[in-house]
C-alpha positions in Angstrom: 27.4 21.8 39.2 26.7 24.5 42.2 29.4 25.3 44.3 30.4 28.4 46.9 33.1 30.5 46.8 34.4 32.9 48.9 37.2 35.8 47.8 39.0 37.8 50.3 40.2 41.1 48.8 43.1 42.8 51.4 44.4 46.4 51.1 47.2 48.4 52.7 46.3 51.8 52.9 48.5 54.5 53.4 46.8 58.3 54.7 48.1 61.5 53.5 48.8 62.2 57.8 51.5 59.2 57.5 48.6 57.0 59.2 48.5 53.2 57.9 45.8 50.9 57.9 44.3 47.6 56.6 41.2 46.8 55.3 39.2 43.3 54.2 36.6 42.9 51.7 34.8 39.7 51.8 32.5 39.0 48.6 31.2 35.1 49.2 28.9 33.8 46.1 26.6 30.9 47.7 24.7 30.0 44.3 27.8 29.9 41.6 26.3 27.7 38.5 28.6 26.2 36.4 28.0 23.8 33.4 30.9 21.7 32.4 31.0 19.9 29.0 33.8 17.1 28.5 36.1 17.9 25.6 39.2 15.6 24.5 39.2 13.7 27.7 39.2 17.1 29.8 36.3 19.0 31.4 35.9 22.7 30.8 33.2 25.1 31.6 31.0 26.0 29.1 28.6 28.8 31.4 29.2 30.8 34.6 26.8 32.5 36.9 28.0 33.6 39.8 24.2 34.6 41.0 23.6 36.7 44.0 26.6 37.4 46.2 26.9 39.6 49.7 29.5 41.8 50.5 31.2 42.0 54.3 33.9 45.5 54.3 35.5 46.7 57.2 
């Protein structure tokens, strides 16, 4: 199965001057691989690879 994901990472950060701010990290994987096996009536993944993924910080 292929599939994308997309992961949104969001930090408060506090300065040492008493200045606050907020930043977003945005790592998407467009390639993810996974190979499912059915087990007992259930699916579950046997092998990951997330493959090549770009990163977007502000």
């Amino acid at each position: 199965m292929r599939t994308k994901e997309t992961w949104i990472y969001r930090a408060g950060l506090v300065c040492p001057s008493g200045q606050r701010g907020i930043v977003d990290r945005v790592v998407t994987y467009p390639g993810e691989i996974y190979r499912l096996a059915a087990q007992g009536g259930r699916w579950r993944i046997t092998r990951w690879s997330s493959g090549e993924g770009t990163l977007q910080q502000d």
